[in-house]
N, C-alpha and C positions, 0 to 999 in steps of 0.2 A: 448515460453516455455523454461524455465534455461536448461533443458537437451538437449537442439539442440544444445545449445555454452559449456554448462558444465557437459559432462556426468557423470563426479564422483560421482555428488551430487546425485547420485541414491540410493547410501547409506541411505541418510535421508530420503528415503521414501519408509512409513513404508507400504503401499498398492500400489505394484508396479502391474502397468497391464502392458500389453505386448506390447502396442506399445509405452508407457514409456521406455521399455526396450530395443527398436531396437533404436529409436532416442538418447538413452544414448549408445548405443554401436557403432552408426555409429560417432558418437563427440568421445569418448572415447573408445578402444579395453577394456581396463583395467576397465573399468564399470560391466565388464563381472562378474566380481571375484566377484560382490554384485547381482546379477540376484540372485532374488531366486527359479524363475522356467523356466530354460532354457529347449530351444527347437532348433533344426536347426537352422531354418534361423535367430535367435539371435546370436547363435555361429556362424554361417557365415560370419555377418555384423562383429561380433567383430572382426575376422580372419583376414577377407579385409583390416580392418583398422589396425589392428596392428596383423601379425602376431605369434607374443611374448605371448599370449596372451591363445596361443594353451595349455597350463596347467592347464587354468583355467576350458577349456571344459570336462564334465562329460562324455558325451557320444560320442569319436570321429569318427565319421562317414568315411566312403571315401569322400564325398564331401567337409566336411570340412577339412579334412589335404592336400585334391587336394586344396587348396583356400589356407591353409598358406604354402606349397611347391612353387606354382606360385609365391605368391606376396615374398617370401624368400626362396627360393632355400637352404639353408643351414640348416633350419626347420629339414628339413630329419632327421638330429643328434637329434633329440628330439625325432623322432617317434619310437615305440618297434618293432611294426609289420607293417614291410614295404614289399608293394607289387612291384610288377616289375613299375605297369604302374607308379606309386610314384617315382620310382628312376628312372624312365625314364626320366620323365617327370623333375624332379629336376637336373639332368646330363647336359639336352638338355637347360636349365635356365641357366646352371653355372657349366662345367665343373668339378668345385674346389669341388663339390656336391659328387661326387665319393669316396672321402675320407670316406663318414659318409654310402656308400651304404652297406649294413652286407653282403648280395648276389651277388654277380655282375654275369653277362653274359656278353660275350664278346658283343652281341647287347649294351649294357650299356656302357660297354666299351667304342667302338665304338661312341656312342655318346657324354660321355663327350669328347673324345679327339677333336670331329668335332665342338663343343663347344672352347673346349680349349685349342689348341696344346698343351702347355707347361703340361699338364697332362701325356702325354704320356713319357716327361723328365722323369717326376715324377717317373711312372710307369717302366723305363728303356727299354722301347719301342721306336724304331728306325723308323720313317717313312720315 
């Protein structure tokens, strides 16, 4: 099937079923933006594969912003309502993640620095 190697081409097709639509979004994130009925685990698959892709999701779940924070840590800057485990979770990836946290806790803190010393430069924090 073209959308295992070409997920784009999901575009041209005009009766997309749903497993159409996981096989075009596990080749292509960006296939996502032509789903015409998205559900979870299609936005997950896209996620995995390209987390960039998180704009194109209608409905963002925690599971899926937990999936494009993992695979891109810096994702964060994209999300409106960011919960703790999210900026934990994205600190503990990538230090440099801390910049985009809108809430911090020193827990957060805390862990981007043990991620990434040079944060706490940043921060003007002395260890």
């Amino acid at each position: 099937m073209a959308l295992t190697k070409r997920g784009h081409l999901l575009k041209y097709k005009p009766q997309q079923t749903r497993k159409q639509c996981l096989l075009a979004v596990r080749n292509n994130g960006y296939a996502l933006k032509d789903v015409v009925r998205q559900d979870e685990e299609i936005c997950l698959a896209a996620v995995k594969q390209n987390p960039e892709v998180l704009k194109y999701v209608f409905t963002k779940t925690e599971k899926i912003l937990m999936a494009a924070v993992k695979a891109e840590p810096m994702m964060l800057s994209t999300i409106e309502e960011q919960t703790e485990k999210l900026c934990k979770e994205a600190v503990k990836r990538d230090g440099r993640a801390l910049a985009y946290v809108k809430k911090s806790t020193p827990e957060i803190v805390r862990l981007a620095i043990a991620n990434n010393p040079m944060v706490s430069e940043r921060l003007g924090i002395s260890l």
